[in-house]
N, C-alpha and C positions, 0 to 999 in steps of 0.2 A: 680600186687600189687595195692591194691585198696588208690585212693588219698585220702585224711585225707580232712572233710574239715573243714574251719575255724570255731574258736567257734561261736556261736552266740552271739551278743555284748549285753550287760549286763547293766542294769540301773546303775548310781551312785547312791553315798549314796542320795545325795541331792535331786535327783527325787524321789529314795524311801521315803526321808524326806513327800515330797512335798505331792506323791502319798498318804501316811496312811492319812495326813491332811486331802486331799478330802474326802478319805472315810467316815472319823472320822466325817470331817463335813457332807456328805450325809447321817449318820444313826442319825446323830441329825434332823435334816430337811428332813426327808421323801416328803412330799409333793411339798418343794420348790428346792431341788437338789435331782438329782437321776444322780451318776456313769450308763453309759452304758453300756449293755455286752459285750463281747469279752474283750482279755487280749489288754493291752494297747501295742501298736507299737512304738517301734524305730526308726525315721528317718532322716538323718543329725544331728545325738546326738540328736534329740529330742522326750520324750517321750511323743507320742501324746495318749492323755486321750479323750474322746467321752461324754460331759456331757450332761443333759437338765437343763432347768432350767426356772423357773415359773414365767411369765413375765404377767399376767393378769392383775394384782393390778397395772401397771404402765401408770400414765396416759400421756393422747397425746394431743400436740395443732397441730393448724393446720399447715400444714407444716413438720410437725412434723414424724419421722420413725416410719411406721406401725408394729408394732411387733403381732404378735400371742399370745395364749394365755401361748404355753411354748416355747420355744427357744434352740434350741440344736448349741452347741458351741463344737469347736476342742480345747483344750488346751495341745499348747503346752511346755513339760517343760522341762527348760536347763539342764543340768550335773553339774553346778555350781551356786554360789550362785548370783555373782555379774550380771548375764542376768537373767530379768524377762521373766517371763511365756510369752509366745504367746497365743493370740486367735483370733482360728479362725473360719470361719463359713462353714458349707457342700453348700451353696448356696451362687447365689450373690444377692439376693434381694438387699442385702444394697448397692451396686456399686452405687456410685455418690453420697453417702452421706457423708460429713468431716467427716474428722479421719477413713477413710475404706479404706486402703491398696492395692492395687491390684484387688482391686474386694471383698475379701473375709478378710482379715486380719485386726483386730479391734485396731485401737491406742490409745491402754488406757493409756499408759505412754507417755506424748509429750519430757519430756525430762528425761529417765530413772535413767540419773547418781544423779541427784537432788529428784525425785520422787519415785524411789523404795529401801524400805528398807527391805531386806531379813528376819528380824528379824519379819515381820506382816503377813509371810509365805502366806499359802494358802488361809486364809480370807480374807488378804489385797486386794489380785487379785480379788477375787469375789466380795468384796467390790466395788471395782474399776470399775468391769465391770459394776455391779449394778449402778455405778453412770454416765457410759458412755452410756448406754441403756436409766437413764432416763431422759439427757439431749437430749441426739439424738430424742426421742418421742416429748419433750418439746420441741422443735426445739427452744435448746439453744446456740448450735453452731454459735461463730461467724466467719461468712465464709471469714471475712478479715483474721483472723489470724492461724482458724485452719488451720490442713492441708489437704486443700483443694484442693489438686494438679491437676495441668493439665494433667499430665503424673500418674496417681493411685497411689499421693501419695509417692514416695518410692524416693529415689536417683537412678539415673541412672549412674554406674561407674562402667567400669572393672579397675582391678589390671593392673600396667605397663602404662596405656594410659595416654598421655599428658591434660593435664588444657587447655580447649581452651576457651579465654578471649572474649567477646563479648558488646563493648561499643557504633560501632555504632548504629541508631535508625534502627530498621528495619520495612517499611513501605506497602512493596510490595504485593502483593496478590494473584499473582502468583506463581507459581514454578518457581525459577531466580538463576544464576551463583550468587557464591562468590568466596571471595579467603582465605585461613588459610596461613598466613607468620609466618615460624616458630621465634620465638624471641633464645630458645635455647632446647635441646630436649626434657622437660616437659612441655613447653607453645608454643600455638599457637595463633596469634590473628585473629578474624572473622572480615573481610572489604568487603567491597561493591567493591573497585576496586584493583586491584593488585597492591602490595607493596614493592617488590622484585622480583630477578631472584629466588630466591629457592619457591617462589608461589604457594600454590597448587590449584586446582578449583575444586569446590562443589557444589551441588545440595542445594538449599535452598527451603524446599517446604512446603508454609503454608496449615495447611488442617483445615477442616471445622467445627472439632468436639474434644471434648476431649478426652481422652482417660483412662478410669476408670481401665481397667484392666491393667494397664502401657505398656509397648513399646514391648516386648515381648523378644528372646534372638535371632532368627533366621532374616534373611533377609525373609524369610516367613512371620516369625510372624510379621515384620515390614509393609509386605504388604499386610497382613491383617489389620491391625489395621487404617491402612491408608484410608484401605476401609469403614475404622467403620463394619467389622464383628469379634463381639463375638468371643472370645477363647473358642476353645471346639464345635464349631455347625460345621456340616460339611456344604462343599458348593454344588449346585447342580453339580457341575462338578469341578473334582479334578484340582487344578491350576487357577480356573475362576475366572479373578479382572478384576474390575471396570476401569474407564477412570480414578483415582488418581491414583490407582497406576501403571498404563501406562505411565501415565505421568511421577510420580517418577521413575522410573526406564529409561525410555528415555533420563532425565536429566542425573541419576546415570551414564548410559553408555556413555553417550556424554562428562562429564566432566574424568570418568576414561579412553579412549581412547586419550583423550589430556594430562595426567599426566605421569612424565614416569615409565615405570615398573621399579618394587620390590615396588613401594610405595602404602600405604593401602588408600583405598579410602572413604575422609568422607562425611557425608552428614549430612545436620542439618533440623530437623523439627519444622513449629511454629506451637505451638498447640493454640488454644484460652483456656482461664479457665471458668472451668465448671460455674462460678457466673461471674452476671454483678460486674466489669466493666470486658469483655471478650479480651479487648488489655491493653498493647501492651500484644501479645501474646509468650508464654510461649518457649522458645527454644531449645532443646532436638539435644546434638549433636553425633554422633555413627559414626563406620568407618566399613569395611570389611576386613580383614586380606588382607597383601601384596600374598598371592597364589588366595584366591575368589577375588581381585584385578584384577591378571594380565588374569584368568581366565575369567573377564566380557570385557576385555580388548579386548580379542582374538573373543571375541561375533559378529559376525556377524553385518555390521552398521543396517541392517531391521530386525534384530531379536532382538529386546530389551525387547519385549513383555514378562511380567513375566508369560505368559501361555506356551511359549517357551522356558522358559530359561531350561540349564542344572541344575540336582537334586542338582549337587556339587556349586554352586551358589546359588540358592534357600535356602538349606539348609546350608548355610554357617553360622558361628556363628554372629555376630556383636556384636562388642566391642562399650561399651557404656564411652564415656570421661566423666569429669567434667565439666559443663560448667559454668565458672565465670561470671554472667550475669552481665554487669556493666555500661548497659545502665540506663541513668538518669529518665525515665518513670518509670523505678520498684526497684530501690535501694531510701532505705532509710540511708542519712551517718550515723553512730554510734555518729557522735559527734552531730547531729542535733540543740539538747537540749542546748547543750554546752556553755557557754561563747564564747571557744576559737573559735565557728562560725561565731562571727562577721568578722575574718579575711578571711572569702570564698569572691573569686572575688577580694579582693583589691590588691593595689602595695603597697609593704612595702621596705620601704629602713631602712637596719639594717648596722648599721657603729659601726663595731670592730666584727672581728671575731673570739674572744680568749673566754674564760671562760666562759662567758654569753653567748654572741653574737653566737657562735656556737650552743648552747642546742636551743636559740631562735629559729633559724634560722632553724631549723629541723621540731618545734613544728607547727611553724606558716608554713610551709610548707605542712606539713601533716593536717593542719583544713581546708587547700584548700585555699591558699593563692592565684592568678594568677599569679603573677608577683613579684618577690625580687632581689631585687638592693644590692648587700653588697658593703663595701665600708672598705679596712683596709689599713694600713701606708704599710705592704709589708713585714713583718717581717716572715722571712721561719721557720718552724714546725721542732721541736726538740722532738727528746724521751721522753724528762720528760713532755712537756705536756701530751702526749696520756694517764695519770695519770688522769687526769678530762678535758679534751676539746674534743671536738667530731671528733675526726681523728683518724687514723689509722697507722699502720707501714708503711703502702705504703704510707702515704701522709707526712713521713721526707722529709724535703728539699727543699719540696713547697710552695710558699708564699699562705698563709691561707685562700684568699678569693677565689684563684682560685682551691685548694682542697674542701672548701666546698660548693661551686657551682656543682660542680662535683658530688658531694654526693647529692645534694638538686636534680639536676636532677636525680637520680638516682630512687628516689621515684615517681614523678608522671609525665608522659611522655606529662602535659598538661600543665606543671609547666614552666614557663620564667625566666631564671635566668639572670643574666646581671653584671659585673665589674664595677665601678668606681672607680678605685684608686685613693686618691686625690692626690692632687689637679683635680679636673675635673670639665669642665661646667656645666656640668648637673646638681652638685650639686647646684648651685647657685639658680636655679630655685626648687628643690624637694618641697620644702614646697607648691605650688602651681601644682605640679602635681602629686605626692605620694600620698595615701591616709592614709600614718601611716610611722612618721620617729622613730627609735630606735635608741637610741645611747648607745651603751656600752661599751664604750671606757672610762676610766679613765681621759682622754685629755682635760684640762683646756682650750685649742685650741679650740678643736669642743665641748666643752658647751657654748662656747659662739658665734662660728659660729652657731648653733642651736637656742639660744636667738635674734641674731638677722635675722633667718628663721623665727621665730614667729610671726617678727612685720612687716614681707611683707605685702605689700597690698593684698587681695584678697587670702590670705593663707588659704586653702583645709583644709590641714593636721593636723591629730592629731600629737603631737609632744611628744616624749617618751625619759623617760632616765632611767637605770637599773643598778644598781650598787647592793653588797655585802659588808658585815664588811672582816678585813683581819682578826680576830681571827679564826674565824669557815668556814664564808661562806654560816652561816644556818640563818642569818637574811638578808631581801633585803628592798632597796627602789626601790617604784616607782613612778616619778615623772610626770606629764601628764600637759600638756599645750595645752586645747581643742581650735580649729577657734575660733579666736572673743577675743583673749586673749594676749594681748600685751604683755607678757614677756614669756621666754622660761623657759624650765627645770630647766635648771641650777639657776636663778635667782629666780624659783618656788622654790627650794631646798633649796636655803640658807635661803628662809624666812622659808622655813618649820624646819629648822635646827634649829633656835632663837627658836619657838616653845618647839619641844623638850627638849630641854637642859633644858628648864627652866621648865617644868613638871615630879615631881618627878615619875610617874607609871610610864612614857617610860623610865624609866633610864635603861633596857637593851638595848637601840638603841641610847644610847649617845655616844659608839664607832664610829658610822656609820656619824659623824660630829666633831669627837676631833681627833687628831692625836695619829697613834699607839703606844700603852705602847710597854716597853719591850719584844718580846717576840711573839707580836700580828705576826708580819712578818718574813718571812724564807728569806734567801737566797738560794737556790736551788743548785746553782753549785758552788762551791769554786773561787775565781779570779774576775773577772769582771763581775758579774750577780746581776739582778736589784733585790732588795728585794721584793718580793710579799706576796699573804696572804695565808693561810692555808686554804686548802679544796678537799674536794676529790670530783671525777668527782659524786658520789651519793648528795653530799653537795651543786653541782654548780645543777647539773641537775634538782633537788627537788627542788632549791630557783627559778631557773629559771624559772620552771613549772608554780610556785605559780604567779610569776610575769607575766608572758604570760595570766593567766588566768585574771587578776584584770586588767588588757591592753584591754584583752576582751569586760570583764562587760564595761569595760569604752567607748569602741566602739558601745559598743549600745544608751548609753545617755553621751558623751563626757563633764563632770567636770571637769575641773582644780584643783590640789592639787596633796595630795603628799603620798603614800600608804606606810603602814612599815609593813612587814611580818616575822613570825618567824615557823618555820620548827618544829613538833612538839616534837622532842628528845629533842631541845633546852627547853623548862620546860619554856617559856618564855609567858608572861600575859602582855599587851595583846598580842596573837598570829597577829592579825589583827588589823589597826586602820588607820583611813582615816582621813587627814588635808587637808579641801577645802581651798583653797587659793584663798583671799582675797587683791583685791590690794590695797594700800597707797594712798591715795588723790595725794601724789608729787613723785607719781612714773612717767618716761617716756613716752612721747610720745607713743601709741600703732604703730604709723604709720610710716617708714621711705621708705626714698628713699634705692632701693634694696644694699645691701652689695657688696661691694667687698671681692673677695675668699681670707680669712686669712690662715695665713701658716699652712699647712698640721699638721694634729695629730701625734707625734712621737712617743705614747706607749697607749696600748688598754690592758683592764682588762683581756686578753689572758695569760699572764703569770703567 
């Protein structure tokens, strides 16, 4: 019986879309597009098309990509709408110019989901390519941002393999031992020295050159490329590499004979980048399956030489990780720009850990704070919070600063967190060693422990207070008492309050200094429960936000006064508005002898 075989796979409609396009547009343009013969191919769902295309008329600077007078291009095109077209080239002339792929694959689209719209079909492409051609001649690439990759370009990532996190500096210039400490089984961290019993050790091996055509998929291909030989040339002698990748592979076996079996063995390469500045260099991390593992394992210690090695090694696959590269020489933060930047590096002490004080205390945590101090009365975490405060089910029954220190550590493993419950010494002194106090506590107490933190001699600290209205929770103040400023928050407040009140446009933020109407405040649990204000954790999070960020601004040029914000569902004019605070000829003393600790705070805007 004769086997039947499979049909031959068949273009979608969308390529046929795609495909008449070209044509249609090649018989308008004879001269300047011409379809190639043979019938178009199939491969990995892609149907690859053979075009030319007339590149004479395009001019060049110097520096600039030499094109010919016509250009023949692979396009290849998807089975659906939402992937653009690929192109690519039958040559690599262009290898080591931005935005070229592998060697050969042109990146017209840098970021697909935003730049191609299926609806400009097959013009838009050629459009596209048309304009990537006559930048790349005009050598108008800029090689800081395109992609200009050490590695040709491309992500390097198999399916299933672990994130391996990479923050310290790496300086060496040798091929040198590391260690990967697993955190949990999809993260691994890269250290210089071992960090745990579960440890692994790896070859870290800087090489000399970049590598256009990327890493390749084989432990072969890896030690060619290491060589700096071309994919696709043969060598004079099947197996023959250079003294790097002798090297590499000596290291490989030395560190996979000390790892134990079943475990896959990884190795990380610094590549330098193809343009000055060529450090710090580019990191590229891959492993070898737990069987090509325990197989190099078994390798003889004086045969590591990869002109020796077994075929089933050589050719073994290598899985390529993610590598989170998060050393400080090549990450740019995302908040840079930011206000909330000015909090990188300082010590913040945030006192009250309820409604505000928690969102705070997260936000200024993640701009890269170093060091935060919280400070709350000790009041344990109940269900109806986790309704707007930043806790959890797991954190009922906790007293609040010691759950959200927990949480704060939890973000950045560079982050210092610290208790002070009061009464505590430490506080006595913060305004002289803090670089930013918060207080978000409701407590008539610690507004005026903070007043007189102000009038220390030699006070540092910017000194902060963050409060909400109880009707909504979608208008905040914030009130700021810069060094050099003799009276605190809360005495900044009340002048700012007489203000207010007596200015008809802010009459939306007259609640936020009169005592609550009717209605303004809930009780929460029926029986003995404190009246609080209305607002849900979107209401507290979003005021708090606004407020974190104007704390910021202030952090860069420290005014005194008093900041009113409104959230913009509220319909409220103005949404912003700043009262510098101006002090009375017959206000107090700036200066006093330091304070004695006043009694502890007994309720914080937490409720």
């Amino acid at each position: 019986m004769t086997k039947r075989k499979p049909p031959a796979p068949t273009a979608s409609p969308w390529q046929r879309t795609l495909l008449s396009g070209l044509k249609a547009l090649a018989a308008q343009h004879p001269e300047d597009l011409r379809v190639l013969a043979g019938p178009p191919v199939l491969s990995r769902d892609l149907l690859m098309v053979t075009v030319s295309l007339r590149t004479t008329g395009i001019p060049r600077a110097e520096g600039g990509l030499v094109l010919g007078e016509t250009e023949e291009f692979v396009l290849g095109l998807p089975p659906v709408e939402r992937i653009p077209p690929y192109v690519l080239t039958a040559h690599t002339r262009f290898a080591g110019t931005p935005h070229v792929l592998e060697g050969r694959r042109l990146c017209i689209y840098l970021d697909a989901d935003r730049e191609w719209n299926p609806e400009g079909g097959i013009p838009a492409v050629l459009n596209r390519l048309w304009q990537w051609l006559t930048d790349a001649a005009a050598n108008r690439f800029d090689t800081t941002t395109a992609l200009y990759h050490a590695v040709g370009g491309v992500l390097h990532r198999t399916d299933d393999t672990p994130t391996v996190v990479a923050r310290e500096p790496a300086e060496q210039r040798t091929v040198h031992t590391g260690w990967l400490t697993p955190r949990h089984d999809r993260r691994l961290d890269l250290t210089a020295r071992r960090a745990g019993e579960h440890s692994l050790r790896l070859p870290v091996m800087p090489i000399g050159h970049h590598l256009p055509y990327a890493a390749g998929h084989t432990l072969a291909d890896v030690l060619d490329r290491i060589d700096n030989h071309p994919p696709g040339l043969p060598r004079p002698r099947r197996h023959q590499h250079g003294a790097a990748a002798a090297a590499f592979m000596t290291a490989l076996h030395h560190a996979a004979r000390r790892n134990p079996p079943g475990t896959c063995q990884y190795f990380v390469l610094a590549i330098p980048h193809p343009r000055p500045p060529a450090e710090p260099r580019f990191l590229l991390a891959g492993r070898l399956p737990a069987p090509a593992s325990d197989a190099l394992r078994r390798t003889p210690p004086r045969a590591p030489d990869p002109s020796v090695l077994p075929d089933g090694i050589r050719d073994s696959a290598v899985e390529w990780c993610y590598l989170s590269d998060e050393r400080q020489a090549v990450t740019t933060r995302r908040d840079t720009q930011r206000p909330v930047n000015a909090f990188r590096d300082t010590h913040v002490h945030i006192w009250g850990c309820g409604g505000i004080g928690s969102w705070a205390a997260e936000l200024i945590a993640r701009s890269g704070a170093a060091r935060i101090t919280l400070s709350d009365p000790g009041t344990p975490i109940t269900g109806g919070l986790l309704v707007r405060q930043n806790y959890t089910e797991a954190d009922i029954g906790e007293n609040k600063a010691t759950a959200l220190a927990r949480r704060l550590r939890s973000l950045r493993d560079d982050l210092t967190v610290d208790i002070c419950p009061p009464p505590s010494p430490e506080l006595l002194d913060a305004a002289r060693q803090a670089d930013v106090i918060i207080d978000a506590t409701v407590s008539i107490t610690a507004g005026r422990f903070l007043d007189l933190q102000a009038r220390l001699p030699g006070r540092t600290a910017v000194l902060a207070q963050m409060t909400t209205d109880t009707a909504t929770a979608s208008h905040g103040v914030l009130t700021v008492s810069a060094p050099g400023t003799g009276h605190g928050p809360s005495f900044i407040d009340h002048t700012a309050g007489t203000h207010v009140l007596a200015v008809p446009i802010l009459e939306p933020y007259h609640p936020l200094w009169t005592e609550p109407e009717p209605g303004d405040e809930i009780q929460p649990t029926r029986g003995c429960s404190v009246p609080t204000f209305h607002g849900s954790a979107a209401d507290l999070a979003g005021t708090t936000a606004t407020l974190v960020t104007l704390l910021g601004m202030q952090l860069h040029h420290p005014v005194s006064g008093t900041h009113l914000c409104a959230q913009p569902h509220t319909g409220t004019q103005p949404a912003h508005h700043f009262i510098p605070y101006a002090p009375h000829p017959d206000a107090p003393s700036a200066v006093v002898p330091a304070p004695a600790l006043p009694t502890p705070p007994t309720s914080s805007v937490a409720t």
